[in-house]
N, C-alpha and C positions, 0 to 999 in steps of 0.2 A: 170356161167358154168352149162351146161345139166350134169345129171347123166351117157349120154348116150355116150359112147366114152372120155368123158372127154372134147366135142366139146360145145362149146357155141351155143346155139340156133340161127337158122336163125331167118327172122323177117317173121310176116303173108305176103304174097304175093298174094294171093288170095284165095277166099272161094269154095269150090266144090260142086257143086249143088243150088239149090234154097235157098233166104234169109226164114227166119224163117216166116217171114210173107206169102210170096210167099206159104210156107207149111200152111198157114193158120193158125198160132201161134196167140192165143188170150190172151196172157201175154207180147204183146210190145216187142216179140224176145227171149226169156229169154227160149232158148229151144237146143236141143242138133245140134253142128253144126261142119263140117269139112272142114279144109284150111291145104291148100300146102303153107308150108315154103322154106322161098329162100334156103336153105341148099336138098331141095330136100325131105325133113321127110314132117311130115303130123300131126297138131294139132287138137285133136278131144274134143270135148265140149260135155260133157256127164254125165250120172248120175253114182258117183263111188259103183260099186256093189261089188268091192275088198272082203270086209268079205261076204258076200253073197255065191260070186265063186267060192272065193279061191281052197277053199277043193273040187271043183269040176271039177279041171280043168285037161284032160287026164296025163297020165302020163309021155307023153312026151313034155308036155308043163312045162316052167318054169315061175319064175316073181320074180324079182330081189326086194329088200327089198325098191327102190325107183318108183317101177312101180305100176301102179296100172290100176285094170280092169274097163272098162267104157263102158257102155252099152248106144247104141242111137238108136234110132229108126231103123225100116225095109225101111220107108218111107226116113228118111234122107240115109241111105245109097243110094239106089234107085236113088232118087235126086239126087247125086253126081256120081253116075255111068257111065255116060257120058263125064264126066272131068275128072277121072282117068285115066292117063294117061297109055301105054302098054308099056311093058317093054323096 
């Protein structure tokens, strides 16, 4: 079970943007990446900067004791900008 609604995660259904390599990853992939889950959510592969943020985040931003903040590249988002899909 997700934290997230109480719903159990969909499964990866496909990745958003360019493979890590394709970004020209010289660690065999091992680098921040984003997939759209059958459920419709969105799993992102990142570095957690949670204690970093925290205390930095506007005031009207929250983050629940199971979330946590994850930074990935300008480049990967970018990449996947074109698979995002509109609302």
């Amino acid at each position: 079970m997700s934290p997230d609604h109480g719903a159990p995660f969909g499964r990866i259904d496909r990745r958003l943007g360019s493979t890590p390599q394709e970004r020209g990853s010289m660690d065999n992939g091992t680098c921040p990446d984003i997939f759209e889950l059958s459920d419709g959510r969105f799993a992102i592969v990142g570095t957690d900067a949670t204690a970093e943020l925290d205390g930095h985040l506007p005031a009207d931003a929250g983050r629940a004791s199971y979330e946590r903040i994850v930074v990935i590249s300008r480049e990967t988002l970018l990449h996947a900008k074109r698979h995002i899909p509109d609302l």
